[in-house]
C-alpha positions as CSV (number, residue, x, y, z in Angstrom):
1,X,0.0,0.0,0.0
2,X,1.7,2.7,-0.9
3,X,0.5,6.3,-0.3
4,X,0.7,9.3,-2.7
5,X,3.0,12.1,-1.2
6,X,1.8,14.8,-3.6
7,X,-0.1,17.6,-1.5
8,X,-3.1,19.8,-3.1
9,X,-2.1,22.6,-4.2
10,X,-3.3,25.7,-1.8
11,X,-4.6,27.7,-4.6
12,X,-6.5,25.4,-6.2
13,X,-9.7,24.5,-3.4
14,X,-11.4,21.1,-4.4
15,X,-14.8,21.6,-6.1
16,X,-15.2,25.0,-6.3
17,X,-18.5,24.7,-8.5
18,X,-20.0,21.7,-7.5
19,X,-18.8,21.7,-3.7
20,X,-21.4,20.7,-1.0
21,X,-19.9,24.1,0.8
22,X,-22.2,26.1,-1.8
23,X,-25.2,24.6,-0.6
24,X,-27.2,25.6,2.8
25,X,-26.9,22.3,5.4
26,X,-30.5,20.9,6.9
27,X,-28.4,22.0,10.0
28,X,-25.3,23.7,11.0
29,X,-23.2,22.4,14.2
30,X,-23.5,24.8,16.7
31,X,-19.5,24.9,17.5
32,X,-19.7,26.2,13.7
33,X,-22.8,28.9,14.3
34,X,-20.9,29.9,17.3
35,X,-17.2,30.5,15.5
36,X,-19.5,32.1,13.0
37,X,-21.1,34.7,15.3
38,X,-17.8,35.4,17.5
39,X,-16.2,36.7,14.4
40,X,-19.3,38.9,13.7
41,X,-18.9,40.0,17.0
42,X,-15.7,40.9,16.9
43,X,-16.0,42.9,13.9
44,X,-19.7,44.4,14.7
45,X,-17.5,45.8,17.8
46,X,-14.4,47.2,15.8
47,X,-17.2,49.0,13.7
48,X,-18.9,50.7,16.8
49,X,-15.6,51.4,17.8
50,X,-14.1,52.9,14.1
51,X,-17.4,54.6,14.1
52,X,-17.0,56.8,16.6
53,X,-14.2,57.7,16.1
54,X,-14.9,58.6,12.5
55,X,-17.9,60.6,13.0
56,X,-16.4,62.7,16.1
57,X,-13.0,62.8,14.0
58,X,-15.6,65.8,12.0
59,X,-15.1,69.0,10.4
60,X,-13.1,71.8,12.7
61,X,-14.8,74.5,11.9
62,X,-16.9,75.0,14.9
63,X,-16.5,72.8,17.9
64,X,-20.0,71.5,18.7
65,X,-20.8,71.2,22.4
66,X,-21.7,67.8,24.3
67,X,-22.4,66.6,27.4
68,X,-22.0,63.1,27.7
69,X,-22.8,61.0,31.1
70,X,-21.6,57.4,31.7
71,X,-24.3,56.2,34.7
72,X,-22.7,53.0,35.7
73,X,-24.0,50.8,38.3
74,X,-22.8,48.6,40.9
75,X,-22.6,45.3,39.5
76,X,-19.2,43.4,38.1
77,X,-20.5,41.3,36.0
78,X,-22.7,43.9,34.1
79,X,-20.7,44.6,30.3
80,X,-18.3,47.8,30.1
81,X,-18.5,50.9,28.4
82,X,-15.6,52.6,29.8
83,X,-13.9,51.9,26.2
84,X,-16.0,53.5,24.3
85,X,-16.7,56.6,26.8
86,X,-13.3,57.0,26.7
87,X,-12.8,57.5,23.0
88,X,-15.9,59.6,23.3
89,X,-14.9,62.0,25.9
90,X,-10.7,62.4,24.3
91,X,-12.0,63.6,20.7
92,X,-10.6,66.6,20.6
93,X,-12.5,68.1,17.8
94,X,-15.5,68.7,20.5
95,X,-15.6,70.2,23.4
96,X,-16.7,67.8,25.2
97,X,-18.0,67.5,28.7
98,X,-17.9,64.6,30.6
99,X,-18.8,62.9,33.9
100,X,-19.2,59.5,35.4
101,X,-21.9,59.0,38.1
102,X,-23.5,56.2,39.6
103,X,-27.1,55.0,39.1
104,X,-28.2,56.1,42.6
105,X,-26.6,59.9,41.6
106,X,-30.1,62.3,41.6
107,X,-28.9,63.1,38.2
108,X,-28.7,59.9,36.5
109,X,-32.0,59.5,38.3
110,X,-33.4,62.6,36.1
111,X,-31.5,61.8,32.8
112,X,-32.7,57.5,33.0
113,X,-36.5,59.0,33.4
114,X,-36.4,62.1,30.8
115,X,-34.7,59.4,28.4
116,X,-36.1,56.1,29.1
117,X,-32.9,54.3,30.0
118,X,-33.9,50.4,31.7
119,X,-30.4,49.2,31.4
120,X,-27.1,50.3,33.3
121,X,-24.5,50.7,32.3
122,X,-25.6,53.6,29.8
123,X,-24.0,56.7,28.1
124,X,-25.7,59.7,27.5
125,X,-25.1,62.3,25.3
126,X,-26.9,65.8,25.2
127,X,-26.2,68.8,23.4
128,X,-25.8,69.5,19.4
129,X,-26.4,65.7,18.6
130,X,-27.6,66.7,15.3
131,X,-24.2,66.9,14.3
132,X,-22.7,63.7,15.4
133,X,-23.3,60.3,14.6
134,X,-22.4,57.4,16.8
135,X,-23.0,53.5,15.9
136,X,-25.1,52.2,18.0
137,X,-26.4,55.0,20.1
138,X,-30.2,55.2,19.3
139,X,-31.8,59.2,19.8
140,X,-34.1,59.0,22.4
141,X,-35.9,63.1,23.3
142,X,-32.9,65.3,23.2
143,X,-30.4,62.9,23.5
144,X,-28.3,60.0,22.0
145,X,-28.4,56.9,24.4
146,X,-26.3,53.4,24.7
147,X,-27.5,51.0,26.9
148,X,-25.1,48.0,28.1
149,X,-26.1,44.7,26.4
150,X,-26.3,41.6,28.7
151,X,-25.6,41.4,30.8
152,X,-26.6,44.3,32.8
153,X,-28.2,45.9,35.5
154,X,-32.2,46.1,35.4
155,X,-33.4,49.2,36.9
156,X,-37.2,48.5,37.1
157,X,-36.4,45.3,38.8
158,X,-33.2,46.0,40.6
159,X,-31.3,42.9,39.5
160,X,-28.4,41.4,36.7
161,X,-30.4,40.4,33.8
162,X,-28.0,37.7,31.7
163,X,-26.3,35.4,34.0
164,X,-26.1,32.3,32.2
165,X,-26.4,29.0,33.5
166,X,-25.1,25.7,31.4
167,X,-26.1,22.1,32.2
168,X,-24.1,19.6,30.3
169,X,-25.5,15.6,29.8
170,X,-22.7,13.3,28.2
171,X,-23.7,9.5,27.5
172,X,-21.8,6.8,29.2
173,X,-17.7,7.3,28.1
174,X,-18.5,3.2,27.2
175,X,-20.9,3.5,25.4
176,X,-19.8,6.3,23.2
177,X,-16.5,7.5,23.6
178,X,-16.2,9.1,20.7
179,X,-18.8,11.6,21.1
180,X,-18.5,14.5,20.4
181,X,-17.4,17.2,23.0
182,X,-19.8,20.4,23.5
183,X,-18.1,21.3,26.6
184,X,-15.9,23.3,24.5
185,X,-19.3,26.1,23.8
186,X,-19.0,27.2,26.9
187,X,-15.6,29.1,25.9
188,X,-17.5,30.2,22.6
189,X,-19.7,31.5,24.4
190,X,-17.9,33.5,26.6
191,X,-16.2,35.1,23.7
192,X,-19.7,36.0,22.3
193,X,-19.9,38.2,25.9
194,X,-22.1,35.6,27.3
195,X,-21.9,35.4,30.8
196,X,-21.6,32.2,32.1
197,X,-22.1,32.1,35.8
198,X,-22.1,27.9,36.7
199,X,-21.8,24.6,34.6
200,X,-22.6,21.5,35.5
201,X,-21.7,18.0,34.1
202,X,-24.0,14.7,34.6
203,X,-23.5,11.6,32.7
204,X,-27.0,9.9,31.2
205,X,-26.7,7.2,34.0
206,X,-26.4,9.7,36.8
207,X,-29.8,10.8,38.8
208,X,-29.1,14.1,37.6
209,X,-28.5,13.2,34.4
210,X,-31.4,11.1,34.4
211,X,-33.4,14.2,36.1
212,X,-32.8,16.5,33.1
213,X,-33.0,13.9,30.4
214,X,-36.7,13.5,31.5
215,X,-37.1,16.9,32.2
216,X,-36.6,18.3,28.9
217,X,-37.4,14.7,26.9
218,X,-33.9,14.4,25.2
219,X,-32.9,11.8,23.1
220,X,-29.6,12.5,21.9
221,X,-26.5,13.0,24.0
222,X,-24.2,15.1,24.3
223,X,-26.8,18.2,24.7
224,X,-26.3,21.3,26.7
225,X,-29.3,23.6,28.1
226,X,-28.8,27.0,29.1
227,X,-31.2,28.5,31.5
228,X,-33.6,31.1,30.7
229,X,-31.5,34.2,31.4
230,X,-30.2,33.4,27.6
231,X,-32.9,35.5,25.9
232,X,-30.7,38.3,26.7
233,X,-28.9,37.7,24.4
234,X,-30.2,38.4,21.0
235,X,-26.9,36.5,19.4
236,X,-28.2,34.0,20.8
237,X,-31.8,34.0,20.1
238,X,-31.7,34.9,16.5
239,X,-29.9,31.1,15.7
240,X,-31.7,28.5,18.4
241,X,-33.3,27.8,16.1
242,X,-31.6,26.4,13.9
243,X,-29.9,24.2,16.9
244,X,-32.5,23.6,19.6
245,X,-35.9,24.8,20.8
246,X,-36.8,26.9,23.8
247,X,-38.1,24.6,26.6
248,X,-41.5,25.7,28.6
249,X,-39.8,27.2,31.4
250,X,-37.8,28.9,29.5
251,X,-35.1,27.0,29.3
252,X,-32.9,26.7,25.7
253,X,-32.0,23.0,25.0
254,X,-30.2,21.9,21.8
255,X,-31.6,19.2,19.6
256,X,-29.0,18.9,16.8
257,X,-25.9,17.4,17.6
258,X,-22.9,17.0,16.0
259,X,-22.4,13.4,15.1
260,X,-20.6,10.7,16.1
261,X,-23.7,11.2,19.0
262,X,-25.8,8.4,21.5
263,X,-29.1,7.3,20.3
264,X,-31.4,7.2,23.5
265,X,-34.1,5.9,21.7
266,X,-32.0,3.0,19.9
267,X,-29.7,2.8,22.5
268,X,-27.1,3.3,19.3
269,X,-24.2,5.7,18.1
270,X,-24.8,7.8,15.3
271,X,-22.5,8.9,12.8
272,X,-19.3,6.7,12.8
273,X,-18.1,6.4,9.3
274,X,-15.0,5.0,7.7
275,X,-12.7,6.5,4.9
276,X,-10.7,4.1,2.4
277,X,-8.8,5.8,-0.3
278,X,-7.7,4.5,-3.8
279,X,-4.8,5.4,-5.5
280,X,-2.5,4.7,-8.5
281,X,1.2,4.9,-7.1
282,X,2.4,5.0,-11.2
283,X,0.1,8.4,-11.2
284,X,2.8,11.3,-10.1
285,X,0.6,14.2,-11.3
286,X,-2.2,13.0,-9.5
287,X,-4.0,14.9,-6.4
288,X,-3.7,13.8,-2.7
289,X,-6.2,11.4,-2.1
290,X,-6.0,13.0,1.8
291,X,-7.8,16.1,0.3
292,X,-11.0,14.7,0.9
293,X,-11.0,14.2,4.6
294,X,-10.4,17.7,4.9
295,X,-13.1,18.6,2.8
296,X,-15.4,16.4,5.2
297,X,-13.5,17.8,8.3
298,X,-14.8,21.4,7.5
299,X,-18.0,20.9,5.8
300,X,-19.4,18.6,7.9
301,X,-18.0,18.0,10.4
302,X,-16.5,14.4,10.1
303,X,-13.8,12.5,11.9
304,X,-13.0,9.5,10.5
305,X,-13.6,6.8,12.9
306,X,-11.2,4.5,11.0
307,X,-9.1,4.9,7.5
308,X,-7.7,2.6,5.2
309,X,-5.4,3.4,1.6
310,X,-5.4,1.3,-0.9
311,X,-3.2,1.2,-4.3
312,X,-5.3,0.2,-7.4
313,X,-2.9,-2.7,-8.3
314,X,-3.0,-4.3,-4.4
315,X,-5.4,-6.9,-4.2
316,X,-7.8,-5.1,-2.1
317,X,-7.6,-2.4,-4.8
318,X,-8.9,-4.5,-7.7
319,X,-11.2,-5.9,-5.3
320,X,-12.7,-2.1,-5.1
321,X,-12.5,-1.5,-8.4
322,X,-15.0,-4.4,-9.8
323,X,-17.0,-4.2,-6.9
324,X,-17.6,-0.2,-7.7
325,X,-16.7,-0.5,-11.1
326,X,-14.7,2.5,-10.5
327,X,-12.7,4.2,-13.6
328,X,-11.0,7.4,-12.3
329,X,-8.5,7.7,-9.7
330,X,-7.5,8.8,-7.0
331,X,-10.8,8.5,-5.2
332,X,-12.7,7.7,-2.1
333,X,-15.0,5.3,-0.5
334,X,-17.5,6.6,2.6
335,X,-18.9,3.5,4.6
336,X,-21.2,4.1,7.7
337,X,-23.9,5.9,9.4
338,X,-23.9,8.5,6.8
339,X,-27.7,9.5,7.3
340,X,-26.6,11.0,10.7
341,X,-25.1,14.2,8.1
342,X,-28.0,15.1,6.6
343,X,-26.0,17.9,5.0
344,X,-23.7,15.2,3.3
345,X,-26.6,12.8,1.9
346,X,-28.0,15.9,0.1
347,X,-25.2,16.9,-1.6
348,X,-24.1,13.5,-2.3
349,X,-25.6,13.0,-5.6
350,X,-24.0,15.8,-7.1
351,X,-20.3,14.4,-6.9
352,X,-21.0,10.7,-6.2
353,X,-23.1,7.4,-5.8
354,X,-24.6,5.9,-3.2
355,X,-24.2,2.0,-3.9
356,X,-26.6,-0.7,-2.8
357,X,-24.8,-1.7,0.2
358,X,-24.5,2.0,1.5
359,X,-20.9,2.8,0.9
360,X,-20.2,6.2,-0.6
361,X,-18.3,6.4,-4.0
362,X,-16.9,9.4,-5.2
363,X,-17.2,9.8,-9.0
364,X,-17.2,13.6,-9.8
365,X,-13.8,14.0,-10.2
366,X,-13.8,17.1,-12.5
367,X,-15.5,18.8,-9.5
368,X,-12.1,19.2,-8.1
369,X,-10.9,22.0,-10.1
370,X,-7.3,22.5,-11.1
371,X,-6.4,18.9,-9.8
372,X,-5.3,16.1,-11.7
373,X,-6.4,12.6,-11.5
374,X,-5.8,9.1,-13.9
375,X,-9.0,7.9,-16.1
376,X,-8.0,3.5,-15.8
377,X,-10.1,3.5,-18.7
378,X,-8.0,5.5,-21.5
379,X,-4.5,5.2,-18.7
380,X,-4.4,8.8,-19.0
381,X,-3.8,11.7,-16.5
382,X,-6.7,14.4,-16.8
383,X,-6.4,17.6,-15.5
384,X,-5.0,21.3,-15.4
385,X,-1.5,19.9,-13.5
386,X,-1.4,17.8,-16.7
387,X,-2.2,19.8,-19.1
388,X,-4.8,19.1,-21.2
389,X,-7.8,20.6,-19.3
């Protein structure tokens, strides 16, 4: 058995046009909705950020006049505007007033009534405001207002609105250790500004475990729940959907989970499959074979629960070969629980076959664009690397 060194070419991304990447999943992971969202974060923050400073960074002429307020309260978990108050108050093309007080001040008493502001921390700005802009800060009367998002202080009902609990049940390590691990979304979240404030771990088999299971009538483990103080958190809300339902206390409980995952209900595991690659050893041009696990590593999510390579002159080649009657090479062989990817089975047919005994064959090899691969039929190399696409 003798592997092909040859690595894919970086430039060159494997099935550009007829890619399963191009096509919306029946679900997304939510380890992949959550890397999604902390990048939108991240950049939703650098534009509140850039923003102010571009729209105070104004004309010189005149130097408008503002008074802007930072009412903070006394709570250190509640989120932080002292970044952005500060690049507020040190524009120096304003003449700019500013002052921190604390919600109990008999001023920040006045300015949260005249302007409606629930949530604290806030900033307040008064004065010309018709002549700045700032992202994020909504006009409210004479003024333009932030108000921290979860979590924060609640003024009307004089608690922290957003503390996050996370409950965590895992099936038996025997009886799927390869499940997946969504321990890991707790760190996500954090990065998304959730505040987490406990988590706890129960096993299926544990009385807690068995508790929550029952509770919130789960059938697949892992899942996490996060308690009710997560419709803070509009990040959050505008996805569960996609991952889970909302419970009727309130709770938010995920539903689709990343495979390999336990069965309650069939008391099976989901989602193991098996890679075996084909290859011609006499084909030097030819593409890495390995390119494909990478492809199902970030598209859907799969890790390989075994993998075998085979050279197309072994025995257990040819044996693959009439059994598939396959004709190009390199090329790959899925075997397994496939239906546990719904987002694999409906791209499938566009770059391969199902066979009647379930395994996987992939036949589209022109989808892999600017890669070169051997047609057994003709014995000759096809592709852009071999010049003649």
């Amino acid at each position: 058995m003798e592997e092909n060194k040859e690595p894919a070419k970086p430039h060159a991304p494997p099935a550009h046009a007829h890619h399963p990447h191009h096509h919306k999943p029946a679900f997304a992971p939510i380890h992949l909705i959550l890397a999604v969202l902390i990048a939108i974060v991240l950049l939703v923050n650098l534009i509140q950020i850039a923003g102010i400073k571009s729209t105070l960074a104004g004309e010189e002429p005149a130097k408008p006049a503002l008074q802007a307020t930072l009412i903070t309260a006394d709570c250190k978990d509640c989120a932080k505007l002292d970044e952005i108050f500060s690049q507020l108050t040190s524009m120096k093309q304003y003449d700019v007033e500013d002052q921190t007080l604390p919600g109990t001040d008999p001023h920040s008493q006045k300015l949260m009534g005249d302007y409606n502001i629930t949530k604290l921390p806030a900033i307040v700005v008064e004065g010309d405001i018709e002549k700045v802009a700032l992202e994020g800060f909504t006009k409210s009367g004479n003024a333009l207002v932030l108000q921290a998002p979860a979590p924060y202080y609640d003024v009307k009902s004089g608690s922290v609105k957003g503390k996050v609990s996370l409950t965590y049940v895992k099936a038996d390590p025997a009886l799927c250790p390869d499940c997946s691990n969504i321990t890991t979304i707790s760190a996500q979240l954090k990065q998304l500004g959730v505040a987490i404030v406990s988590e706890n771990v129960y096993t299926a088999n544990s009385a807690d475990g068995k508790r929550v299971i029952d509770a919130y009538k789960i059938i697949t483990l892992p899942t996490v729940i996060l308690s009710s103080e997560a419709k803070e958190y509009s990040i959050i809300t505008e996805v569960w959907s996609q991952i889970g339902d909302i419970a009727p206390d309130g709770s938010f409980v995920t539903r689709q989970v990343q495979p390999p995952y336990y069965d309650l209900e069939n008391k099976t595991v989901r989602g193991r499959l098996q890679f075996v690659g084909l290859t011609d050893a006499t084909c030097k041009e030819c593409y890495n074979v390995s390119i494909h696990k990478q492809i199902f590593l970030s598209n859907f999510g799969v890790k390989f629960s075994s993998e075998q390579q085979y050279d197309v002159n072994s025995a257990e080649g040819k044996n693959l070969l009439a059994k598939y009657n396959i004709t190009k090479v390199p090329t790959i062989i899925v075997t397994g629980d496939a239906e546990a990817y719904p987002s694999l089975t409906a791209v499938w047919p566009e770059v391969g076959t199902v066979e009647k005994d379930g395994a996987y064959v992939f036949r589209n090899l022109d989808a892999l664009q600017g890669l070169s691969y051997k047609d057994l039929t003709t014995g000759k190399v096809v592709g852009t690397r071999a010049g003649t696409a």
